[in-house]
C-alpha positions in Angstrom: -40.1 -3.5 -52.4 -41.8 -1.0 -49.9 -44.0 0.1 -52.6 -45.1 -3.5 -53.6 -46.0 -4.6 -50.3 -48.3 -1.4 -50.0 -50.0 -2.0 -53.4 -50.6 -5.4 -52.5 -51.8 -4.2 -48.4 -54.1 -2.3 -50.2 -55.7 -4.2 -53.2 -56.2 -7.0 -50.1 -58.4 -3.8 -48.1 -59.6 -3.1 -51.5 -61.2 -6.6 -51.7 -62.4 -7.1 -48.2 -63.8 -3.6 -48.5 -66.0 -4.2 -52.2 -67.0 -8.1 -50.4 -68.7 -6.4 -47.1 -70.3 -3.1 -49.7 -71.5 -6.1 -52.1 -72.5 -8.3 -49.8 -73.8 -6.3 -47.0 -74.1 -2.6 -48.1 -71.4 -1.1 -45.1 -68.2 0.4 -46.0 -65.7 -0.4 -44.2 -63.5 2.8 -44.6 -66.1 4.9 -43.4 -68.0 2.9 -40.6 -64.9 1.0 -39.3 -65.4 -1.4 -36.5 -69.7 -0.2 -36.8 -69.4 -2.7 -39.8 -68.9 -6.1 -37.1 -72.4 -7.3 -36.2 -73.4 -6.7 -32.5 -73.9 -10.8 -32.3 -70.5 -11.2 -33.2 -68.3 -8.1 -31.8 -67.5 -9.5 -28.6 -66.0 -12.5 -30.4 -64.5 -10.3 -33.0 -62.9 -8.0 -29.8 -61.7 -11.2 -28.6 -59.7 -12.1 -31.9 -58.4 -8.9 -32.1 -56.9 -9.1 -28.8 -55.4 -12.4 -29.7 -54.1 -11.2 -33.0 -52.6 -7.6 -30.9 -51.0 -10.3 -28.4 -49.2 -11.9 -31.2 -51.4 -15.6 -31.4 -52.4 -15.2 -34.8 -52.7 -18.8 -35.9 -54.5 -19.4 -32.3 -56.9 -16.7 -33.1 -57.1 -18.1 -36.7 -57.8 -21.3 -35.6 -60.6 -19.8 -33.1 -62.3 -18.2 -36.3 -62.5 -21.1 -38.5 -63.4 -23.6 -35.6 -66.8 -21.2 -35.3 -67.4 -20.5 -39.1 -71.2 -21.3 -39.2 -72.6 -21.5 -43.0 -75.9 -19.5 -42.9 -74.8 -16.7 -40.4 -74.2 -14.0 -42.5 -72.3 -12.0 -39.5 -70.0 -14.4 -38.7 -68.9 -14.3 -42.5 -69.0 -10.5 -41.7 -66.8 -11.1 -38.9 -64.2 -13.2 -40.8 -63.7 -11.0 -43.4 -63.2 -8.0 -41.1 -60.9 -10.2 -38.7 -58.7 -11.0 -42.3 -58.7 -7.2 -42.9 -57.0 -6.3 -39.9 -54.5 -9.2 -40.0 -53.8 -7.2 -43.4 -53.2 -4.3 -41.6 -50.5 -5.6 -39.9 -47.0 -5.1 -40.8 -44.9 -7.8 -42.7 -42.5 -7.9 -39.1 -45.1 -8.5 -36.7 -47.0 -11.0 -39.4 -43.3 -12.9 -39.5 -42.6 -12.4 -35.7 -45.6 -14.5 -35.1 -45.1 -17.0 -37.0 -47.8 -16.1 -40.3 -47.3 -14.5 -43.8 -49.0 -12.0 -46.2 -50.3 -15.1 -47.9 -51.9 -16.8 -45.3 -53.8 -13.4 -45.2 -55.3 -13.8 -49.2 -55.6 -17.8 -48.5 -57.5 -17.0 -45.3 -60.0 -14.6 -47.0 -60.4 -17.3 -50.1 -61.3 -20.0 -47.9 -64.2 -17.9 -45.9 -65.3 -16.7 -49.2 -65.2 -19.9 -50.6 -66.9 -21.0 -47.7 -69.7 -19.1 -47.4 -70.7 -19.0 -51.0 -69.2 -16.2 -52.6 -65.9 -17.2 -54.6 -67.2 -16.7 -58.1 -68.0 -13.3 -57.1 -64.3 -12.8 -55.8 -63.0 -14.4 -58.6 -65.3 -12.1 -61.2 -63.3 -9.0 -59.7 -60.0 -9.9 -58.6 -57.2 -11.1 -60.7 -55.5 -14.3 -59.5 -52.5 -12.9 -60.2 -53.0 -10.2 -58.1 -53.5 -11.9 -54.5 -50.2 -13.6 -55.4 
């Protein structure tokens, strides 16, 4: 089971990480936090903060309230707010109230959102994301 939740932890970071090199030519494993947009970090610090304290679905709900359609670094922002909820152990996701899945259905509907689902779709496996 321990193994299965990893592969799956890490074909999510895989995804988020090929979406922000595709998209905006950063990777993610290398330039870390660097890869938020100055115009959005505060904001992004902020959801962190909120998803560290344990109010996930508020911080959620924070995100998606402010998803804009033409600002590129919010949709940035999003995805890199998704890959640390993915960094987060199954315990603490459950603690507070929010699953692995609400993880890949968060990151669907921002890349749905903002335009980019068929390129999601052309490299990830539905069956896959679960």
């Amino acid at each position: 089971m321990f193994e299965e939740k990893d592969y799956y932890m890490r074909i999510v970071h895989e995804l988020v990480r090929m979406l922000i090199r595709l998209v905006f030519s950063k990777d993610i494993d290398r330039d870390g936090e660097e890869a938020v947009p100055l115009e959005v970090l505060e904001k992004y610090k902020k959801l962190i903060s909120m998803i560290d304290d344990g109010q996930i679905n508020e911080a959620e709900n924070l995100l998606l309230d402010g998803l804009e359609p033409d600002s590129r670094a919010y949709f940035e922002l999003a995805l890199m707010f998704y890959e640390k909820l993915n960094g987060k152990t199954d315990e603490f996701l459950e603690e507070h109230d929010y699953s692995r899945e609400e993880v890949t259905d968060g990151i669907k509907y921002v890349v749905d959102f903002y335009g980019y689902g068929s390129l999601m779709d052309a490299f990830v496996d539905e069956n896959a994301l679960g």
